[in-house]
N, C-alpha and C positions, 0 to 999 in steps of 0.2 A: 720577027719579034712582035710578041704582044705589047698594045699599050704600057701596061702596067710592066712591063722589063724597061722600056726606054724612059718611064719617067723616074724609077730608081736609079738607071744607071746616068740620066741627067745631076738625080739628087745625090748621090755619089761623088759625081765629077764635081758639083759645086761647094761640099764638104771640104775633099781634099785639098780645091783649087784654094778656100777657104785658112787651110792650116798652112798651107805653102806659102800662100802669102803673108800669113800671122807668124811664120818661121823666118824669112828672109825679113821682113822688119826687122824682129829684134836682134838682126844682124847689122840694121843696115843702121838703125836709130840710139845711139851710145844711152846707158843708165847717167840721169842726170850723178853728176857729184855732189856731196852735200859743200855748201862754201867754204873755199880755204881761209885759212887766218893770214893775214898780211903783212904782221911784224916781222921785220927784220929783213924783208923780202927786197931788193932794188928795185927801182922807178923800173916802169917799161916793161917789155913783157919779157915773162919768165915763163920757162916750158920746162916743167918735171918729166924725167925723163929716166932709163934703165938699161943697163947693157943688155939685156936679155928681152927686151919690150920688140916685136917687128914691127909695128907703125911711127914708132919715135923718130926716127929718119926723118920719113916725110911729114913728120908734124912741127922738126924741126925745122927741114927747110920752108916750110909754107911760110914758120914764125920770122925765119932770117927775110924771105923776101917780104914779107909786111914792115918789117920795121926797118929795110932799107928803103921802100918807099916811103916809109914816112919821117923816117931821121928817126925811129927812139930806140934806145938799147935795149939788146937783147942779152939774155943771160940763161942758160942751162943748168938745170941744178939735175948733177945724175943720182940716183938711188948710192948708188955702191959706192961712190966717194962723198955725198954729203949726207948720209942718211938723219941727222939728226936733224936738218933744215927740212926737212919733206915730210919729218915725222911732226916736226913743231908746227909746219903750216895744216897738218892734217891732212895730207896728200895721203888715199887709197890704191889709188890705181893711176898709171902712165898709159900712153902721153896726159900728161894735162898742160893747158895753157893757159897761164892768165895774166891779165892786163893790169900793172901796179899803176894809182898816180900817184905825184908827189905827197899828196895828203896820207899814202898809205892806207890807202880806199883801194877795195880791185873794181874796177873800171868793167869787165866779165870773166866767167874763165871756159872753156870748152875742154869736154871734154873724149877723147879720143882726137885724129887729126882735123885740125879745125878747120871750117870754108874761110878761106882767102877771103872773099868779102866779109865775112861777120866780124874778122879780125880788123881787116881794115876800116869798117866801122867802128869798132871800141876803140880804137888807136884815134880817129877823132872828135873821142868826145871830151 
């Protein structure tokens, strides 16, 4: 092969390597959610959730063992039996999770399943 084959098929490889990796991102890195509304919502974290959602499982147990470490309640609100609480908080899309305080502040919310650590950092602040 000539020069000029192996530097296209270098410039080639580094295009594609290029999209592949700009394709598995936006797999791997959830669209932020725009902020939910909090009224009416219980203290502690609350995880919106859907019978038809495949990641809500595990976003709910992350959310159960975060808040049995930390002592605070947890509460699921699913699509299909409370739809008018997920519409009022302005929930688009499931899993979401987020961190109520007593003030009726959200403390964060994550969205797809959340990292263990990030939760257990909102939970103490």
């Amino acid at each position: 092969m000539d020069e000029l084959t192996v530097r296209l098929i270098v410039v080639a490889g580094i295009g594609l390597g290029a999209y592949v990796v700009g394709r598995l991102a936006r797999r791997l890195v959830p669209v932020p959610h725009p902020p939910i509304d909090p009224e009416g919502l219980p203290v502690g974290i609350v995880v919106f959730t859907s019978t038809t959602c495949t990641k809500c499982k595990e976003a709910l147990a992350i959310a159960g063992a975060a808040a049995a470490r930390a002592d605070a309640p947890i509460r699921e609100v699913t699509f299909e039996l409370e739809p008018q609480l997920q519409t009022r908080a302005g929930v688009e899309s499931v899993p979401l999770t987020a961190v109520i305080a007593a003030d009726q502040s959200v403390v964060a919310q994550f969205t797809g399943v959340p990292r263990p650590a990030r939760l257990d950092r909102a939970l103490r602040r």
